[in-house]
C-alpha positions as CSV (number, residue, x, y, z in Angstrom):
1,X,325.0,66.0,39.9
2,X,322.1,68.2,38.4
3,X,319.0,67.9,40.2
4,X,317.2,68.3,37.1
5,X,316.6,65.4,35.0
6,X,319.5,65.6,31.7
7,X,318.1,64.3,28.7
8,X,319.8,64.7,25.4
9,X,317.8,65.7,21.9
10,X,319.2,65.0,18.5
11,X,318.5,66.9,14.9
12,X,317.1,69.6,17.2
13,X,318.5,72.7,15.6
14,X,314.9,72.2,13.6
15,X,311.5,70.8,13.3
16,X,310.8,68.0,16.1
17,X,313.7,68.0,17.6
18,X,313.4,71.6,18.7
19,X,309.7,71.1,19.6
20,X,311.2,68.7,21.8
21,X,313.9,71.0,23.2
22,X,311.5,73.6,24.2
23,X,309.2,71.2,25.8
24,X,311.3,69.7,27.7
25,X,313.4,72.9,29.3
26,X,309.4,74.2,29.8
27,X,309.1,71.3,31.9
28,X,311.9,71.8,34.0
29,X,314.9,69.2,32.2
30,X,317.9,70.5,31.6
31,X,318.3,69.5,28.2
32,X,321.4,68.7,25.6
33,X,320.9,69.6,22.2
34,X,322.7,68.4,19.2
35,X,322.8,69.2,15.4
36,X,324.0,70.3,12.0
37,X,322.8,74.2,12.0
38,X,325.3,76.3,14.6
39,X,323.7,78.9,14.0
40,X,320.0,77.8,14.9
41,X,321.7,75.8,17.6
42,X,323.4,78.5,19.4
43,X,319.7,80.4,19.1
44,X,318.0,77.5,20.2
45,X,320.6,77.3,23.4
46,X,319.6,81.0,24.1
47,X,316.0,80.1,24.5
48,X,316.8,76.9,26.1
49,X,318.8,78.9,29.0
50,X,316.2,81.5,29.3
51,X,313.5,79.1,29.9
52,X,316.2,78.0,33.0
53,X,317.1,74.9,31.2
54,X,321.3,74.3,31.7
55,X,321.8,73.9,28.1
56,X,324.8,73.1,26.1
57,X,324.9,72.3,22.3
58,X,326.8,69.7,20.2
59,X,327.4,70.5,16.4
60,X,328.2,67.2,14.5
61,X,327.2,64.7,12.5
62,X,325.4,61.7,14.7
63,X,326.6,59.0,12.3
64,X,330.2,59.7,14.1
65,X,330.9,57.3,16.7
66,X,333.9,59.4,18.1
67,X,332.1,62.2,18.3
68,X,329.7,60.8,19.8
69,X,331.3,58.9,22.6
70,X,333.5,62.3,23.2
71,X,330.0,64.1,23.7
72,X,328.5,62.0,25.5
73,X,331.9,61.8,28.1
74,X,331.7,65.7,28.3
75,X,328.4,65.5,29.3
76,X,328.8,62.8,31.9
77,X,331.9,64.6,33.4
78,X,329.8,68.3,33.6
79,X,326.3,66.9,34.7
80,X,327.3,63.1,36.2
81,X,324.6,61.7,34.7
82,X,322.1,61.2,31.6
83,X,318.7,60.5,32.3
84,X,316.9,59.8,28.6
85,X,318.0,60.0,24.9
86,X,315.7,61.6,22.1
87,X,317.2,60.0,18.7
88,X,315.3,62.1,16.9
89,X,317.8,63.4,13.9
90,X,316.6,62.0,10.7
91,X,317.0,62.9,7.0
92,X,315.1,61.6,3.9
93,X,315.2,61.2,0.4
94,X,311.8,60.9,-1.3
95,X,312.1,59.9,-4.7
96,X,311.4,56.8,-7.1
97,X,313.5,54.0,-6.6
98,X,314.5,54.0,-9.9
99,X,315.9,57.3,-9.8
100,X,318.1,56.2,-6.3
101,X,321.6,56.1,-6.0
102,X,323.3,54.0,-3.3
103,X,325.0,57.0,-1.7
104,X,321.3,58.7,-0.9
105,X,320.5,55.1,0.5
106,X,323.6,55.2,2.7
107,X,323.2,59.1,3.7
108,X,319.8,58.0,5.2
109,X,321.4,55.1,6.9
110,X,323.9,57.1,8.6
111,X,322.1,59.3,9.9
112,X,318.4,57.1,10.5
113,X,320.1,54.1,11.8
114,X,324.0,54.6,12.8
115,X,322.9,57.8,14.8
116,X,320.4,55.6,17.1
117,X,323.3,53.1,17.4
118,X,325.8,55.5,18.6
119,X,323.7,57.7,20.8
120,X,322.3,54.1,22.4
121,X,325.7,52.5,22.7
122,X,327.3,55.9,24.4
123,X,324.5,56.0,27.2
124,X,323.2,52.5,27.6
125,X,326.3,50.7,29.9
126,X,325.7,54.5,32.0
127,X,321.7,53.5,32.3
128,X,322.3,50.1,33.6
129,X,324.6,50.9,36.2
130,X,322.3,53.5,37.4
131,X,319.3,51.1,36.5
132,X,317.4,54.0,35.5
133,X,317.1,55.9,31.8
134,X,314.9,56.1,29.1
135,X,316.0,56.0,25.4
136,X,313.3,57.9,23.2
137,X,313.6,56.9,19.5
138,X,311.7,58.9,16.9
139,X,310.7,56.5,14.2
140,X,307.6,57.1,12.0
141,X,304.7,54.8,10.7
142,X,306.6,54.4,8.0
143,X,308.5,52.3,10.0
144,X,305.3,50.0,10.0
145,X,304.2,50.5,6.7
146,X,305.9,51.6,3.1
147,X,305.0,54.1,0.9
148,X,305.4,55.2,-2.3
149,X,308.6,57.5,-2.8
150,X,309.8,56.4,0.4
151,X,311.4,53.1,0.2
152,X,314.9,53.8,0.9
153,X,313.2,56.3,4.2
154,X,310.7,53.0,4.9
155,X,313.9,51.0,5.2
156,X,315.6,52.9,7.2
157,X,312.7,53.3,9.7
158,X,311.7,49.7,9.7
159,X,315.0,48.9,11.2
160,X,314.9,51.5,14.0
161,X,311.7,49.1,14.8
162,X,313.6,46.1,15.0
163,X,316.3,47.9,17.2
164,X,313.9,49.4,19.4
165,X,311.9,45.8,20.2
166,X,315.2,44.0,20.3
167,X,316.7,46.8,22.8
168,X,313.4,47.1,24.9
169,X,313.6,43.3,25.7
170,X,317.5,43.1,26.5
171,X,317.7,46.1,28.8
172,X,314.1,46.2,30.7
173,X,315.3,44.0,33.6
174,X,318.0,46.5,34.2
175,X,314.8,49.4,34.4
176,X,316.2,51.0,31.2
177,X,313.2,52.2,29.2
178,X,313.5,52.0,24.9
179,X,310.8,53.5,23.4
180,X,309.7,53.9,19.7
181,X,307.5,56.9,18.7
182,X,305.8,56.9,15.4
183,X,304.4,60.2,13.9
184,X,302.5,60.4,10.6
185,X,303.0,63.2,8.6
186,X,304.3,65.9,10.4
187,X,304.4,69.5,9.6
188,X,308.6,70.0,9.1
189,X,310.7,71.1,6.3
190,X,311.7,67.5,5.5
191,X,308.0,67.6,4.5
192,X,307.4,70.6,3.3
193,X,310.0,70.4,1.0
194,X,309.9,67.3,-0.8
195,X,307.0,65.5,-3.4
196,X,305.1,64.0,-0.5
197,X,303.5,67.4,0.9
198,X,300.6,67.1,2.4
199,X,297.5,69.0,0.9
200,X,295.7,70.0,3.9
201,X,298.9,71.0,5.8
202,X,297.1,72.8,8.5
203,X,295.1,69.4,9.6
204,X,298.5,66.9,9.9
205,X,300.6,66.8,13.0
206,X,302.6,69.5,14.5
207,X,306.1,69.3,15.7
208,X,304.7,70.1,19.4
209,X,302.1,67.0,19.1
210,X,305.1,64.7,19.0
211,X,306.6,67.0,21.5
212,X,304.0,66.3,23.9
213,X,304.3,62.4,23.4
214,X,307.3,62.8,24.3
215,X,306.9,64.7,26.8
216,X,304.2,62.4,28.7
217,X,306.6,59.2,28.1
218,X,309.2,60.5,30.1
219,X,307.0,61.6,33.1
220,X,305.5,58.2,33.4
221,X,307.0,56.7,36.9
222,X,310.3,54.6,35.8
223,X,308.2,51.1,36.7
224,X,305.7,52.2,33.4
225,X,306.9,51.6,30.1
226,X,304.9,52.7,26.7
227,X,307.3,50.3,24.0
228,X,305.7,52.1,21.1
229,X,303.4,54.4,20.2
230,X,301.5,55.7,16.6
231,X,300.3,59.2,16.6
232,X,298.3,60.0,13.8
233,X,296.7,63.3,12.2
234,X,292.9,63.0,13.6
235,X,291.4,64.3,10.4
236,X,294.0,64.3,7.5
């Protein structure tokens, strides 16, 4: 069993996720990273293992429960045990509702919603048994509030709310953690490229802010639970 704490990251070949990667291996966790990019992924190992984190990568799509559960087995049967979750992959489609298709609605469901599913239902029997795990998922405040251009996105997050509450309640007697981060705008290409940019770019949130929220979550003493938390650009 690795002495280090394992904790896996998802949609971290880029943007959060990756801020989150680095973090965490900084901070001594020997962190599991999965995503879409090889390329970036095999990069991101590199630094990963440098910074003495025992990294290995997954590349697939997180909206796949086999290859989920098969991922998740391999990493149980090479580390015996998983110690958080960071459901942080996400995708979105800003554009006007009236311009939507259903497959762009069902792209971001996949991925938004079936990926916290899977990655929840692969780990969460393994956390009870040990009575001790964390499961970290990355909504947004648009998962409190809609906007315009993002109401397919708004959906999507609004229902990793209501999964996150429901979960926290059922598995906190078993001293399983679920906690739901929500970021404002944040600095990532999902932003960057799409109607919604920011104007004053260099005053919203950085990947490493949500990185360091996530960071201080997990070192909270097991007992402590944070069930959701808004972090907001100071001065937008």
């Amino acid at each position: 069993m690795s002495k280090k704490e394992v904790v896996l990251v998802t949609g971290a070949s880029k943007g959060i996720g990756e801020a989150i990667a680095i973090k965490l291996a900084k901070e001594n966790y020997d962190v599991i990273i999965f995503g879409r990019d090889v390329q970036r992924l095999i990069k991101l190992k590199e630094k990963l293992v440098s910074l003495n984190s025992n990294t290995i990568y997954f590349n697939g799509d997180v909206s796949n429960e086999e290859f989920v559960n098969e991922s998740v087995n391999k990493i149980l049967e090479k580390f015996d045990k998983i110690d958080a979750v960071i459901n942080n992959a996400g995708i979105a489609h800003f554009i006007p509702f009236a311009e939507s298709n259903l497959e762009q609605f069902k792209e971001q469901i996949d991925v938004n919603l079936y990926g916290v599913y899977n990655f929840s239902r692969a780990v969460i029997n393994h956390m009870i048994k040990r009575k001790h795990g964390t499961i970290i998922n990355i909504s947004s405040l648009s998962g409190k509030v809609g906007f315009q251009l993002g109401t397919m996105y708004s959906a999507t997050k609004h229902a990793v709310m209501g999964f996150s509450r429901s979960l926290m309640q059922e598995v906190r007697k078993f001293d399983v953690r679920v906690v739901a981060i929500c970021p404002g705008s944040v600095v990532t290409d999902m932003i960057l490229n799409s109607p919604i940019h920011p104007k004053n770019s260099e005053k919203v949130l950085y990947p490493e802010d949500v990185a360091e929220v996530v960071f201080t979550t997990l070192k909270l003493p097991q007992r402590a639970l944070i069930s959701e938390i808004e972090i907001r650009p100071n001065n937008p």
